[in-house]
C-alpha angles and dihedrals in degrees: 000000000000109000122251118253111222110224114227096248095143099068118100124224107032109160090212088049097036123016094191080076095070125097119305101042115128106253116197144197121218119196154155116236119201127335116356136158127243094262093061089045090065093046087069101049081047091052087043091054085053093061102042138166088018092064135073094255096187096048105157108198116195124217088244091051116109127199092246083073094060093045087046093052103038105083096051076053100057090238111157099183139026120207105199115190113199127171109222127198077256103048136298120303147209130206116183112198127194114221147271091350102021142190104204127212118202121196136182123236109232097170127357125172124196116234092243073064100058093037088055101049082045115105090214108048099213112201105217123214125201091252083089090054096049090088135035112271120240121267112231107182107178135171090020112135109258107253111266137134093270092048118106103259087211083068104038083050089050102051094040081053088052089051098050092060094077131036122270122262124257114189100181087051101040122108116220094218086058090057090094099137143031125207111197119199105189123180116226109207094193099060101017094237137124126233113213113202132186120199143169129229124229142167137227141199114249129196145035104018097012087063092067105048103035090041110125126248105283102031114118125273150158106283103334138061096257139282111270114228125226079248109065103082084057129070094262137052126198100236097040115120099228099062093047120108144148122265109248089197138008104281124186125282139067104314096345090144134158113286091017115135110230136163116250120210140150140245124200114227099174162214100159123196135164112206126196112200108243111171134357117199141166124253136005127323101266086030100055112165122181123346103246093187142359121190090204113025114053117196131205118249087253091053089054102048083042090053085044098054088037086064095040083060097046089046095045091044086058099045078055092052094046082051110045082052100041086059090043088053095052084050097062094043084059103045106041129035137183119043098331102060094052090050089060096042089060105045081053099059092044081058088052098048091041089046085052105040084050110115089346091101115048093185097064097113102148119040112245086211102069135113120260110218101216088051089061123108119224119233084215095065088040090059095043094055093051091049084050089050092053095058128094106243110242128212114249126259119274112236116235125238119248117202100217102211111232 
């Protein structure tokens, strides 16, 4: 009996099985930066599941790891965008960069809530696959000021970085069996934050007999007042007619076939945060240029153009830097040759990336250059092994034979 070939289904991303996946989607890092508890820890691995299958899932960051080596690998990866969670002496934070220019946006976490958290307050515990995280998830912004001249631009800049994280929608390309999950970024005006929600999409049989069993408390019934649904606390009800509509395309699930009418609604899964925007800057964190916003320090319009100018001559004085080296470098290729020649070459571009990596990364607390103590190697051993090796071998002892008395 010939033996069966497994097909490799279980891998994510593929472009003939999901064509979100091609060139041009948005690809993110997630990661924690520093210190940080357990709790926050597990915020990551929840975010990462978000933006799955367009993030490096299985990121492994080392304690000795620095968030200049993310910035530094993320372009010969194709990422577009880096998520750095960080935990301050004032609350978590989250600073959100677009790469490879920027600008950055850093919030602060008011509230956050894992989504062991959300499955557990649930009154029906869902057990989730990796079928839902197979495709990008859709991109719901609601409550944010239409963009206008009169519009805040911290907020128009804010909602068009939330919707670079995902892809864009195509309605005419997507498939309706890839629509598993829904992320909702709503603007609260009142307290000037912004919910994140992450839900998933199911569907639900209407009619006849659905009718019956899904109907809300109050509706009419044979002799009770109705069953409630897991959905009436929540915005949504299977059996109500406004959620009812008929299936496009086959979707997953039992008969949930093309034409069918079915009840949508939406479960949260988790994770829950509620941002509140701190500081907008240009740039990348170790580059910063001009403050575009500040929730808490407000400049006159002289202290910005002379930030601004400050930046321009820091920028300007570093183009002149990478150039000055970069001729000194084409020097030295014409006028040696051989080995030499390669060896300087070489010294010359470690001074330029050390010149330009000077004052650029504030975080750089421990060198990276330094000797490790336990890696150094003793003069003493070395002088004991050449003395060993000196030495003419000798045979070993013979052991004498004992007569035992008996």
């Amino acid at each position: 009996m010939a033996r069966r070939r497994k097909n490799r289904t279980h891998l994510k991303g593929g472009a003939a099985s999901n064509p979100a996946t091609a060139e041009g989607v948005p690809k993110s890092f997630v990661i924690k930066h520093g210190q940080v508890g357990t709790s926050l820890t597990h915020l990551v691995r929840d975010v990462r599941k978000v933006m799955e299958p367009n993030t490096a899932s299985r990121l492994r960051e080392r304690a000795r790891n620095k968030l200049k080596d993310f910035l530094t690998m993320a372009p010969a990866l194709g990422v577009t965008h880096l998520l750095a969670f960080t935990l301050t002496d004032v609350a978590p934070s989250l600073r959100i960069v677009r790469l490879s220019a920027g600008p950055t946006l850093s919030f602060r976490i008011e509230r956050y809530s894992l989504v062991k958290d959300i499955i557990n307050s649930s009154r029906r515990a869902r057990s989730m696959s990796t079928v839902e995280y197979l495709s990008p998830p859709l991109l719901v912004l609601a409550n944010f000021p239409p963009p206008s001249p009169t519009a805040p631009p911290h907020l128009t800049l804010m909602m068009k970085t939330f919707q670079s994280l995902f892809p864009p929608l195509a309605p005419h390309k997507l498939s309706l069996s890839s629509a598993r999950r829904v992320v909702l970024v709503a603007y609260n005006a009142e307290n000037g934050t912004v919910d994140f929600r992450h839900y998933l999409i199911t569907v639900k049989p209407y009619g006849d007999v659905a009718d019956f069993l899904l109907r809300r408390r109050g509706e009419p019934g044979p002799g009770s007042d109705g069953y409630e649904t897991a959905a009436s606390s929540a915005s949504s009800a299977a059996g109500d007619e406004g959620e009812a509509v008929d299936l496009a395309d086959d979707y997953v699930g039992r008969n949930n076939k093309k034409g069918q009418k079915r009840a949508v609604k939406l479960d949260e899964i988790g994770p829950r945060m509620e941002l509140k925007l701190i500081k907008v800057v240009e740039g990348l964190p170790g580059k910063e240029g001009g403050v575009l916003y500040h929730e808490f320090v407000k400049k006159s319009k002289a202290e910005a153009k002379a930030q601004k100018a400050d930046h321009a001559a820091k920028e300007k004085l570093r183009k002149q830097r990478r150039e000055e080296q970069e001729r000194n470098v084409q020097k030295k290729k014409a006028s040696k040759s051989g080995g030499d020649g390669e060896e300087d070459e070489d010294e010359d571009m470690d001074d330029q990336v050390q010149d330009e990596s000077e004052g650029e990364f504030d975080e750089e607390a421990v060198d990276d250059d330094e000797w490790d103590e336990d890696e150094e190697i003793s003069e003493v051993e070395d002088e004991e092994e050449s003395e060993s090796e000196d030495e003419v071998p000798r045979p070993p002892p013979k052991k004498q034979k004992v007569r035992s008395k008996r």
